[in-house]
C-alpha positions in Angstrom: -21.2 -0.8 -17.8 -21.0 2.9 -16.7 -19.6 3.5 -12.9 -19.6 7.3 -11.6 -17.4 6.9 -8.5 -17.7 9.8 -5.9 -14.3 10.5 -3.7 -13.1 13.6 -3.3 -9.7 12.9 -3.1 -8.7 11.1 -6.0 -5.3 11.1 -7.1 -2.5 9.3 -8.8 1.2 8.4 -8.0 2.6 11.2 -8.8 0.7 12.9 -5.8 1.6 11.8 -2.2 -1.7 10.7 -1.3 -4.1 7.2 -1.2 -4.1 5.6 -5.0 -7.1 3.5 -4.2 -9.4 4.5 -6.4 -7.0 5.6 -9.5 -5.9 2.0 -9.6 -9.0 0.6 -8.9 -11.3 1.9 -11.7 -7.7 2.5 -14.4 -8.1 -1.3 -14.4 -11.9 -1.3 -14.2 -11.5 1.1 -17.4 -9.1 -1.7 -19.1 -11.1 -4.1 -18.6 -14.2 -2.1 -20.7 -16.3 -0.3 -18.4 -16.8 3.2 -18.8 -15.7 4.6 -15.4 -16.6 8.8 -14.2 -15.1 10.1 -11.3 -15.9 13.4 -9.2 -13.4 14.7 -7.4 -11.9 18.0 -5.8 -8.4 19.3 -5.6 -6.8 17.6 -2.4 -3.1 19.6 -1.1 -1.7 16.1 -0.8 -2.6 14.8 -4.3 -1.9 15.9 -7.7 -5.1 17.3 -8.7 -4.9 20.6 -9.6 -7.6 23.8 -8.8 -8.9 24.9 -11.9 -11.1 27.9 -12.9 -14.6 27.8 -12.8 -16.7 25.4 -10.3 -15.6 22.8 -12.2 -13.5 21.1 -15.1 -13.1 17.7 -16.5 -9.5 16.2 -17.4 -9.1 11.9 -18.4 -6.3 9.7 -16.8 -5.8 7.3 -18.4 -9.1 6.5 -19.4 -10.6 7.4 -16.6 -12.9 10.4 -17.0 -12.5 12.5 -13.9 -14.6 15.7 -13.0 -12.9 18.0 -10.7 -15.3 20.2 -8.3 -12.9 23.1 -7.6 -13.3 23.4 -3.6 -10.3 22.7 -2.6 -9.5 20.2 0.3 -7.1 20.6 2.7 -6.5 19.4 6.7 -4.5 22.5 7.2 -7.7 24.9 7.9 -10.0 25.2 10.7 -13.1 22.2 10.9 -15.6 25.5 10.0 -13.4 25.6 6.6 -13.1 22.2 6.1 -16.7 21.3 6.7 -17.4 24.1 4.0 -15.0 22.7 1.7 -17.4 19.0 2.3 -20.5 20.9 1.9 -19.2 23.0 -1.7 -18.8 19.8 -3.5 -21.7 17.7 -1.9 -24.1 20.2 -3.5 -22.4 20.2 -7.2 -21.7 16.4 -6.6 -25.3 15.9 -5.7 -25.9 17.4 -9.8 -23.9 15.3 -11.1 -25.5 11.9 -9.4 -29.0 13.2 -10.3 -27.7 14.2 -14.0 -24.9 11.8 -15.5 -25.5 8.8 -17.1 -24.4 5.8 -15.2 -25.5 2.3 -14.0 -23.5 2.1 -10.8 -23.1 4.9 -7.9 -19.7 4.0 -5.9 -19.7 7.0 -2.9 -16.6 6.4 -1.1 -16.4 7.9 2.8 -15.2 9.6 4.2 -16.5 12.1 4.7 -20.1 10.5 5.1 -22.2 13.2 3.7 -21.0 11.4 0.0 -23.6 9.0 1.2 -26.2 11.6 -0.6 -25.1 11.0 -4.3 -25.4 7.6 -3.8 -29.0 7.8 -1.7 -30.0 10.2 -4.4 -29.0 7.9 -7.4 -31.2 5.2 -5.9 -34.2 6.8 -4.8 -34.6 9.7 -7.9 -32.7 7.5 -10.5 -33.2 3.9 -9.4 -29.3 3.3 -10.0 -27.5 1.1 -8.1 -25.8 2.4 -4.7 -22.2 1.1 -3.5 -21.1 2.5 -0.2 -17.3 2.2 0.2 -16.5 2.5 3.8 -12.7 3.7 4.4 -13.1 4.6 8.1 -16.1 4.1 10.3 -17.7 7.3 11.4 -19.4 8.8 13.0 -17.6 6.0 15.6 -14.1 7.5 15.0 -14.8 10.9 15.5 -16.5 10.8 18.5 -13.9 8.5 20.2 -11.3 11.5 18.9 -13.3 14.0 20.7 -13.4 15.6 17.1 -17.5 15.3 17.4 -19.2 16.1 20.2 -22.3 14.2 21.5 -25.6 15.9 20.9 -27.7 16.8 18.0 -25.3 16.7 15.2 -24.0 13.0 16.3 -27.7 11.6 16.2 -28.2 12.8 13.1 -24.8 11.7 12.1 -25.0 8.2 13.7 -29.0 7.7 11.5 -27.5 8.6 8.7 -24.5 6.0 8.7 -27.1 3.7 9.5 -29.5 4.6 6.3 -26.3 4.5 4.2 -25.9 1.0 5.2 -29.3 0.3 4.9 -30.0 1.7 1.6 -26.6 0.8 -0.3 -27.2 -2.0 -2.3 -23.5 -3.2 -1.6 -21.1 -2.4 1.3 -17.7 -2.2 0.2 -15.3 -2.3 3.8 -11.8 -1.5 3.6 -10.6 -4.1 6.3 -12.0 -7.2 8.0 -12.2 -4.9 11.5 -14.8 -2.8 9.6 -16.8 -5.5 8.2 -17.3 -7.1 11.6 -18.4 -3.9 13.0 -20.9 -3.3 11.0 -22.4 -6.7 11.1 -21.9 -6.6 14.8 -24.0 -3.5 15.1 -26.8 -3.7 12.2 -26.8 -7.3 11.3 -26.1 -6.5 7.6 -25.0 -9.1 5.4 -24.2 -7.4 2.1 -21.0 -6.5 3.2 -17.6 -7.6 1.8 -14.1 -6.7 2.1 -11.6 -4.6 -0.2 -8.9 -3.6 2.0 -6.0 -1.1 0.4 -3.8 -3.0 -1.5 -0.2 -3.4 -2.4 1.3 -1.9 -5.6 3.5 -4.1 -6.7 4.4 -2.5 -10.1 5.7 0.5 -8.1 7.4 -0.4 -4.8 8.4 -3.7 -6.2 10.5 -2.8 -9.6 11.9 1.0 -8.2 15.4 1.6 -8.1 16.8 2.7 -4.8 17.2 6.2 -4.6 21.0 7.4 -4.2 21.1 8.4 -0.4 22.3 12.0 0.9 26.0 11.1 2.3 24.8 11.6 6.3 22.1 8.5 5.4 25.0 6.5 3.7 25.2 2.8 5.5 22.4 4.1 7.9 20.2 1.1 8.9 16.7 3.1 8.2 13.3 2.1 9.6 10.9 4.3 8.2 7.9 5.9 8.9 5.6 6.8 5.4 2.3 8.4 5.2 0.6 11.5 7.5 2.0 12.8 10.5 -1.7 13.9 12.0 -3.1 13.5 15.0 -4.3 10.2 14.4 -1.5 9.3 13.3 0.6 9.1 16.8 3.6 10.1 15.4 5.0 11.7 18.9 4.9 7.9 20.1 7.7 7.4 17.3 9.7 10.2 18.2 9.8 9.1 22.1 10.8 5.7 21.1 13.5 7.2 18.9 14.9 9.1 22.1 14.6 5.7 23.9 16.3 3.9 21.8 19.9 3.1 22.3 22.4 4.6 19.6 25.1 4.0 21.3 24.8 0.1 21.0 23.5 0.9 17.3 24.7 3.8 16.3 24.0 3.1 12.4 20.1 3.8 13.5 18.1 5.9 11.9 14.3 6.8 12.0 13.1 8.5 8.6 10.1 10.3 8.3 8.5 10.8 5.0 5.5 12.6 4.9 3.6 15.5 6.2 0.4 16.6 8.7 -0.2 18.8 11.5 1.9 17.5 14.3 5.0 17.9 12.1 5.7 21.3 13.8 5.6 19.3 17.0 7.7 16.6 16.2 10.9 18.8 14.5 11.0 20.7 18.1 10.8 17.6 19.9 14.1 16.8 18.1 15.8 20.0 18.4 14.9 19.7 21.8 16.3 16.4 22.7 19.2 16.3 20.1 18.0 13.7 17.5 20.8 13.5 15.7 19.3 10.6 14.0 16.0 10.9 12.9 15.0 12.8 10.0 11.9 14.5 8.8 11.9 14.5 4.9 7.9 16.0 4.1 5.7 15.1 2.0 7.0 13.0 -1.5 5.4 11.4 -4.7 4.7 8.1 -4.4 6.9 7.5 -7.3 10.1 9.1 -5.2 8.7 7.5 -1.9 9.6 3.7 -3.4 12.5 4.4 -4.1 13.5 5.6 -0.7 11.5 2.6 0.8 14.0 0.1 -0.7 16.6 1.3 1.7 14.0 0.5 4.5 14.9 -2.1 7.1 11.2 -1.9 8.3 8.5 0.4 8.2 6.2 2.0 10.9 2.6 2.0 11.9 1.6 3.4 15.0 -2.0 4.9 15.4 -3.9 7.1 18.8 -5.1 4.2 20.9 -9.0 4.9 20.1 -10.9 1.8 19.4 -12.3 2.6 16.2 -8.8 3.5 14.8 -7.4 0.1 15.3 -10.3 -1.4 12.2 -8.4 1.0 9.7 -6.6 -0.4 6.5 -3.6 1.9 5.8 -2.0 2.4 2.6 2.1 2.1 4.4 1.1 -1.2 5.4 0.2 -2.9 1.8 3.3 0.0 0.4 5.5 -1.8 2.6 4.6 -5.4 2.0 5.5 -4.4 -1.9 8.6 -3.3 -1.1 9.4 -6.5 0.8 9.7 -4.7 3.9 8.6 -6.1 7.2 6.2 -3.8 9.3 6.3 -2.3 13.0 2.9 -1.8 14.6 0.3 -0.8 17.3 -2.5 -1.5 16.4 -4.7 -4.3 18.3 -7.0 -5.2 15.8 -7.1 -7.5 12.5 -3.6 -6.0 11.7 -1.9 -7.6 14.8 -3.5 -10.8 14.1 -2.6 -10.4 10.9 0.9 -9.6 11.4 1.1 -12.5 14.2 -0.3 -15.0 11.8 1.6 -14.6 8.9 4.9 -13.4 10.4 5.2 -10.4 8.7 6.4 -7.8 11.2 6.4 -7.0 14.9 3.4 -6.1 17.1 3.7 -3.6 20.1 1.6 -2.4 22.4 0.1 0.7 22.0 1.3 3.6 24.4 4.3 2.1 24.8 7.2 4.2 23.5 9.8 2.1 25.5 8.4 -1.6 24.2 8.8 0.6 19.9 12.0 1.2 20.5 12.8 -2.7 21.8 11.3 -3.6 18.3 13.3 -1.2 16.6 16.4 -2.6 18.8 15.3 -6.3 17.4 15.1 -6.2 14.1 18.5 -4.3 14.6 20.0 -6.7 16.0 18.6 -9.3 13.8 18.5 -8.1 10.5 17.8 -11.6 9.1 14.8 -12.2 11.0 13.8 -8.7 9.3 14.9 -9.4 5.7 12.4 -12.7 6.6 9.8 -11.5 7.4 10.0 -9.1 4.8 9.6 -11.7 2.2 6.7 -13.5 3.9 5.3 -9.5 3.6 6.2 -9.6 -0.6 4.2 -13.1 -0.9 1.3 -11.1 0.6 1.4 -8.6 -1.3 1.6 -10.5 -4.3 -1.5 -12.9 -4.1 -4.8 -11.1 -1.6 -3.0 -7.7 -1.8 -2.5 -7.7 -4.9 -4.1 -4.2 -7.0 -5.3 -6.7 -9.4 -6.9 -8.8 -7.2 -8.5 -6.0 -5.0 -9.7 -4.6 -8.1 -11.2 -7.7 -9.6 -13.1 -8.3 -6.1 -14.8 -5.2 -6.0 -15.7 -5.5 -10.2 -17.0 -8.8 -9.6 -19.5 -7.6 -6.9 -20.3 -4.2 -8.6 -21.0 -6.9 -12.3 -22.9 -9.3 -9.8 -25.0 -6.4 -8.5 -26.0 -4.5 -11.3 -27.5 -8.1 -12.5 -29.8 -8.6 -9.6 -33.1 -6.7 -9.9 -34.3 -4.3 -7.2 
C-alpha cells in the first residue's frame, strides 16, 4: 500500500520539534508500505530550505518531498498565512498527481484538509484527517481569529473535513469527544503522541555544567509560546521557597515567543535559579531529561487547549519522570488515575510552586510516580503501538469500498 502523508512540519530527532509522523510512517515503511510525505522547512525541525520550489530527499525509507516555503512562528500571521497558502497550492499538485492509495492530511493548519478533499473527490483515494488540535475552536478562544466571515467559513470547512474524511485520526481522547459531541461522527479513533522509548529510555545523562551540579531539576521541555503559559512557571519559580530548598532549580529547554519575556522577568526578580537553555535536538534533550526530578506542563486556561496531546508529556513518561500539570481535561484525569504526576489548578502560580515544593520534599513519591509514568509509556504509549493503531485503521479502510 502507498500512503502520501501531508504535514508540513515533519522532522526527525535530530531537530527539536514533534517526531509524530517520522516515527509513525519509518515503521509504517518497515513494515512494507510505501510511504510519501510532503513537507516544508520548519525553523524548529531539521528540514532544510532547498533551491527551487521543491526537492525530494529519503529518511530512512521514507520518501519525503520538501515544498520550500519556509515555516516559521517568528513572523507576522500575514507571513505565516502566506507561508500556509505557498505550500497548499504545490501540495494540492501533488494530491491530484502522485500515485497513492491513502491521503493522511495532518492539521494543523486546516487548510491541509484540501489535499485530502481533493484526493477523494478528483481521485477517489481514500481521505484520513489527522486532527492534532481542534480549530477553528482554539483560535477563536485565543482571540487569534476573529468572529465574522472568515470564522464561518473556517468553522464549515472543519465540519466538511470531518464529514468527508473517510477516517478521523484524534490525537487525544478530549478531541475525539468533542467532535462526536458536536457532529455525531462515529469514525473517529484515537492516536494520541506517543512516548519514545528508544530515545529517552536508553540515553546517557548528559554531564551537567558545574552551577547545575547536585541541583534537584524540574524541567520544563517544549515551546515557550503564548499558548504555552510559560510566565505561570516563572511566577511559581519566584514563589517558591529556596531558602527551605535551596538545591531547586527550574530548567527551561526550548524556545518560542515569550522567551524574551520570560529572561527579563528573571533579571528582574533575581532568579538565580532558573535557567533558560533554548531550543535542543531531541537527541541532547534526553539526555538532559534524565537529570529531571519532574517535568512541566502548564497551558493558557482556554477550553479548547486543555483536549491537546503534548509531546513533553509521553517524552517525560519515557524518561520515567513524573509530570506537573494544568490542564483540566483527560490529562488530569489521566494523571489522577494512574498516579503519574501532580495536577494543579490552572492560574494558580502559588498552588505550581506547592507542587514543585512536594515532590521536593518527597522525592520518593516522585521517583514513584515516575515509574508508574515508564509502565505507561511502555504498553498504550508505546511508538509501536500508536503506530500499529493508526496502520491497522488506514489497512482496514483502504479494504472497505466507497
Amino acid at each position: 500500500m502507498t500512503i502520501v502523508y501531508f504535514y508540513q512540519y515533519f522532522g526527525t530527532a535530530k531537530g527539536g520539534w514533534s517526531t509524530r509522523v517520522y516515527e509513525m510512517t519509518r515503521r509504517w515503511v518497515q513494515q512494507g508500505h510505501r510511504v510519501v510525505v510532503v513537507t516544508s522547512p520548519y525553523d524548529k525541525s531539521d528540514i532544510p530550505k532547498g533551491k527551487g520550489l521543491s526537492y525530494r530527499t529519503n529518511i530512512e525509507g521514507i520518501e519525503v518531498i520538501v515544498l520550500n516555503f519556509k515555516q516559521t512562528n517568528k513572523v507576522s500571521k500575514l507571513k505565516r498565512m502566506l507561508g500556509f497558502a505557498q505550500y497548499l497550492t504545490l501540495a494540492i499538485y501533488y494530491a491530484l498527481t502522485l500515485k497513492f492509495d491513502v491521503a493522511v492530511c495532518s492539521s494543523g493548519p486546516i487548510t491541509v484538509g484540501y489535499m485530502g478533499l481533493a484526493a477523494r473527490f478528483f481521485r477517489g483515494k481514500k481521505f484520513v484527517f489527522e486532527v492534532r488540535d481542534l480549530w477553528p475552536a482554539g483560535a477563536i478562544q485565543l482571540g487569534v481569529l476573529k468572529q465574522g466571515w472568515f470564522a464561518k467559513w473556517a468553522w464549515w470547512f472543519e465540519k466538511r473535513c470531518y464529514k468527508r474524511a473517510h477516517l478521523i485520526v484524534a490525537a487525544s481522547q478530549g478531541m475525539k469527544n468533542d467532535i462526536v459531541k458536536r457532529f455525531g461522527f462515529d469514525h473517529v479513533i484515537v492516536v494520541p503522541n506517543a512516548s519514545d522509548n528508544e530515545l529517552f529510555g536508553d540515553a546517557k545523562p548528559i554531564q551537567l555544567p558545574p552551577e547545575l551540579e547536585g541541583k534537584d531539576l524540574i524541567m520544563y521541555t517544549g515551546s515557550l509560546g503564548r499558548i504555552d503559559h510559560c510566565m505561570e512557571i516563572m511566577e511559581a519559580a519566584r514563589l517558591l521557597d529556596v531558602q527551605k530548598f535551596p538545591q531547586a532549580h527550574i530548567l527551561f529547554i526550548g524556545d518560542g515567543a515569550d522567551r524574551g519575556e520570560m529572561e527579563a522577568y528573571k533579571a528582574k526578580h533575581h532568579l538565580h535559579h532558573v535557567t533558560l537553555l533554548g531550543l535542543m535536538p531531541k537527541t541532547e534533550l534526553a539526555q538532559w531529561l534524565k537529570h529531571a526530578l519532574a517535568s512541566i506542563l502548564t497551558i493558557k486556561n482556554i477550553p479548547m487547549l486543555h483536549t491537546c496531546s503534548p509531546n513533553k508529556i509521553f517524552d517525560a513518561f519515557a524518561a520515567s519522570k513524573p509530570i506537573i500539570q494544568t490542564t483540566t481535561g483527560w490529562i488530569k484525569d489521566f494523571t489522577e488515575a494512574e498516579q503519574c504526576g501532580l495536577n494543579v489548578a490552572p492560574e494558580n502560580p502559588a498552588a505550581l510552586a506547592q507542587a514543585f515544593e512536594y515532590y521536593l520534599a518527597n522525592k520518593d513519591v516522585a521517583i514513584a510516580h515516575g515509574k508508574n509514568a515508564k509502565r505507561l509509556a511502555e504498553t498504550i504509549f508505546s511508538r509501536d503501538y500508536c503506530a500499529n493503531t493508526m496502520l491497522n485503521a488506514i489497512v482496514n479502510l483502504k479494504q472497505t469500498q466507497g
